[in-house]
C-alpha positions, -999 to 999 in steps of 0.1 A, spaced: 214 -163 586 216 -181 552 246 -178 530 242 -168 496 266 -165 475 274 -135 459 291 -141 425 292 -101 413 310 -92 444 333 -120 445 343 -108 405 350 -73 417 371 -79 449 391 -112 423 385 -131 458 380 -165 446 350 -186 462 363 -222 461 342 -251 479 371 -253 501 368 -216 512 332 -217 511 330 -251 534 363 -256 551 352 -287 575 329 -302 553 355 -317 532 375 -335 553 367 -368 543 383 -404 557 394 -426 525 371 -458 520 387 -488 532 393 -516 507 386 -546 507 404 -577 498 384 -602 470 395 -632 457 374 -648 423 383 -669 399 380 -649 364 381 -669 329 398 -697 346 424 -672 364 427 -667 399 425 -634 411 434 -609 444 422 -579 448 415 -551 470 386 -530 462 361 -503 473 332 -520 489 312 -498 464 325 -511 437 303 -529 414 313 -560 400 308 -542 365 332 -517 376 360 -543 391 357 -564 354 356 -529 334 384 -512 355 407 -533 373 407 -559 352 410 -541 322 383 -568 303 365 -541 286 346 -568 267 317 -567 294 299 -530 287 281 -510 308 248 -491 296 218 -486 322 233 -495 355 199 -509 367 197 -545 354 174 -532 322 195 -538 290 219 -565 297 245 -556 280 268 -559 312 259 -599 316 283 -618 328 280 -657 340 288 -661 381 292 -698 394 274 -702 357 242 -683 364 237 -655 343 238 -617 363 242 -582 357 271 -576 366 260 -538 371 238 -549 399 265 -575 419 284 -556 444 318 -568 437 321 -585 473 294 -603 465 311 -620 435 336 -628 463 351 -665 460 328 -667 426 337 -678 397 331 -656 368 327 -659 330 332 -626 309 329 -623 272 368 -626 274 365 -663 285 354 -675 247 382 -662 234 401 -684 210 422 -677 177 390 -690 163 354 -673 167 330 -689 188 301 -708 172 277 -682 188 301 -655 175 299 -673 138 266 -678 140 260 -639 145 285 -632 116 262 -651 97 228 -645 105 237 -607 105 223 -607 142 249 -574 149 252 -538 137 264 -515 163 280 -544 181 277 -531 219 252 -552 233 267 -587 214 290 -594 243 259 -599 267 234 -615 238 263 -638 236 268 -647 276 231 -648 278 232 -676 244 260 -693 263 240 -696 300 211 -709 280 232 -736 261 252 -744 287 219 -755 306 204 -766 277 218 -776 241 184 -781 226 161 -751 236 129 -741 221 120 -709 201 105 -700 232 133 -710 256 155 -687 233 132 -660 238 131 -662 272 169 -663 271 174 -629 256 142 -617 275 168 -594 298 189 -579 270 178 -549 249 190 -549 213 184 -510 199 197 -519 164 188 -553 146 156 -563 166 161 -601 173 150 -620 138 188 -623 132 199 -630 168 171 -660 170 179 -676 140 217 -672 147 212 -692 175 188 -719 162 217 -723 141 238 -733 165 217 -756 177 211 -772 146 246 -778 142 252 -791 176 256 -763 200 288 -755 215 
């Protein structure tokens, strides 16, 4: 016989129907083992033990407490979570964090100086921002490129930023902000 629940009843007699009273032995539930991960993070060794489904978004954003990386779609669409590991450029939203296991990983973080970055500068001056959220992974995306290559094309640019989704400025300000930097040198 099905069970349906009766929530007029349940008011009148002041019988409260919890999911615990309702399903007693379906909430018995065995904790997820962790698991231990060491990564090298911004030139930092690290050791930690983590859910095995945590994200490596989630591991950054939570454990770590680098809040730089953001976290939008969580399914590899906007880029805004882009992060470099062993200097390839990934969503971090779509790396299990035991798959970023022995890695080593660039965050937004790992540009930090008392001074801004040229990429940073660059943005300042080209007005390439407004809201600001999806910078940090424009920028790691800039950096992969430049890292790879210190004289890319238009078109290599483009093809750069191809994976992150800027809702604000459109990307006049973020191309020329970066043909900037090359102009000057790179980084």
């Amino acid at each position: 016989m099905p069970f349906f629940l009766d929530r007029k009843k349940s008011e009148r007699s002041g019988e409260s129907m919890s999911v615990e009273k309702l399903f007693p032995n379906k909430l018995k539930c065995k904790p997820i083992p962790m698991m231990p991960f060491s990564f090298t993070i911004n030139g930092q060794k690290r050791n930690l033990d983590v859910p095995p489904t945590y994200r490596l978004v989630d591991m950054i954003r939570n454990e770590l407490n680098l809040t730089g990386t953001k976290l939008s779609c969580g399914i590899g669409r906007c880029g805004v979570c882009a992060v470099l590991m062993n200097g390839k450029l990934v969503n971090s939203c779509l790396i299990m964090a035991y798959q970023a296991n022995q890695a080593e990983i660039e965050t937004i973080e790992s540009i930090a100086t008392k001074d801004l970055h040229p990429i940073q500068e660059a943005f300042i001056q080209e007005g390439a921002l407004q809201c600001g959220y999806c910078t940090p992974g424009m920028i790691m995306a800039i950096k992969a490129l430049l890292d790879q290559n210190s004289k890319p094309t238009r078109e290599e640019i483009e093809s750069a930023l191809s994976g992150n989704l800027c809702r604000c400025t459109g990307y006049g300000g973020i191309i020329r902000a970066i043909e900037r930097v090359v102009s000057v040198g790179g980084v």
